[in-house]
C-alpha positions as CSV (number, residue, x, y, z in Angstrom):
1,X,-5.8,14.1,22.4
2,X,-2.7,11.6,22.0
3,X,0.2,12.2,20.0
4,X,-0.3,10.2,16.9
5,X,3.0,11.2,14.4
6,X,3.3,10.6,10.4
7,X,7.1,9.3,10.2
8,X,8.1,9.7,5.9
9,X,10.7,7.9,4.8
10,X,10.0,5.3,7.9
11,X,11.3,2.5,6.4
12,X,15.2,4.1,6.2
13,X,18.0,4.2,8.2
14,X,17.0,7.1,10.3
15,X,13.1,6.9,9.9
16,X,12.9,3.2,11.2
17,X,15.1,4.5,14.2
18,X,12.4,6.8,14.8
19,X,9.7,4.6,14.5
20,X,11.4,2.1,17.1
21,X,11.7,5.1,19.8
22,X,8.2,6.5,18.6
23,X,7.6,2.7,20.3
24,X,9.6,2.4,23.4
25,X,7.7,6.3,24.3
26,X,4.1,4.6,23.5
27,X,3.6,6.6,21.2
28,X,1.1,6.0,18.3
29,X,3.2,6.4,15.1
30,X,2.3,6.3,11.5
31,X,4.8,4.6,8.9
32,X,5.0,6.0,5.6
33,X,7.3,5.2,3.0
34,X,7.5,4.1,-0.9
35,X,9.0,1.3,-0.2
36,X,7.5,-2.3,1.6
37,X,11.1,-3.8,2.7
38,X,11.0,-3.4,6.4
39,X,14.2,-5.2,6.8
40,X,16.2,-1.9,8.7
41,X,13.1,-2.5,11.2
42,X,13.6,-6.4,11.8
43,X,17.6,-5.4,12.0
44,X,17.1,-3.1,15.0
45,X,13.5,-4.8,16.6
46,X,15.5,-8.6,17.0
47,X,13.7,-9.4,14.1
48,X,10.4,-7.9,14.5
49,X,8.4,-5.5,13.0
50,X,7.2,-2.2,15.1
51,X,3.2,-2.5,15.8
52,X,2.0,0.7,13.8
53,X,-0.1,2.1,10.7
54,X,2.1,1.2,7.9
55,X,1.1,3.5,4.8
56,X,2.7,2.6,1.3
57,X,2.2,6.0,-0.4
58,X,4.2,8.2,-2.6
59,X,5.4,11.9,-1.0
60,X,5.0,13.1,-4.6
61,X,1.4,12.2,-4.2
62,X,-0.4,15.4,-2.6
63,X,-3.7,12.8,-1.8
64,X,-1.0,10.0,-1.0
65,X,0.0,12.2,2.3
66,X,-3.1,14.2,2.9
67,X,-4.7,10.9,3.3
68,X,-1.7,9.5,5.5
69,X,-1.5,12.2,7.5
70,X,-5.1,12.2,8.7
71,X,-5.3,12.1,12.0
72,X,-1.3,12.9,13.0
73,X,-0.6,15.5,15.5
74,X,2.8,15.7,14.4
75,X,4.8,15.0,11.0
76,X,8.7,13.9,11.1
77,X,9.6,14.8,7.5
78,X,12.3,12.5,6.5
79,X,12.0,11.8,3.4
80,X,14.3,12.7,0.6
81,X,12.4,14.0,-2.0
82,X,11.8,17.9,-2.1
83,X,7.7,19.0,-1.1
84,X,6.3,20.6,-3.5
85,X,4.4,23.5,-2.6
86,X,0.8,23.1,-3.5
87,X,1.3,20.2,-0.6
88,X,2.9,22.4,1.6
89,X,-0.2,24.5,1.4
90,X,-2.6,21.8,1.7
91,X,-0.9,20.8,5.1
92,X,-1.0,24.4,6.1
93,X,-4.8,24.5,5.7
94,X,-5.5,21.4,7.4
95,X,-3.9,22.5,10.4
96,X,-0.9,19.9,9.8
97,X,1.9,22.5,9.5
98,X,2.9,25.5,11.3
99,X,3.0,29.1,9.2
């Protein structure tokens, strides 16, 4: 099975870095973010916009991420809300995070 990696927070400073290098490895990335501005992706991609699942959801959302995160072998947790921890179980029973 591929790598295939839920990036929060993707469309910020650091998260769209990650996204661009998640890229450049060929790796299949997931964006998910709140927010629809991709402009900190066109900055850094000559004004373009990285080829990948982009996922508008809320991190507050237990479904919003559960559903996201379907499918990812790896989560790069950048967002900067706090995870409640009824998610964090959820993601532990699913496999999605280590105990």
């Amino acid at each position: 099975m591929s790598d295939r990696v839920l990036v929060t927070g993707a469309n910020g400073c650091i998260g769209a870095w990650v996204v661009k290098l998640l890229c450049a490895e060929g790796t299949e990335g997931i964006a998910f973010d709140m927010s629809t501005d991709d402009h900190r992706h066109r900055l850094i991609n000559d004004g373009d916009v990285p080829d990948v699942k982009r996922v508008v959801g809320d991190l507050t959302v237990q479904q919003d991420v559960v559903d996201a995160a379907a499918g990812a072998t790896h989560i790069v947790y950048l967002e900067v809300v706090g995870v409640p921890e009824q998610l964090v179980e959820e993601l532990r029973r699913s496999r999605l995070l280590a105990s």
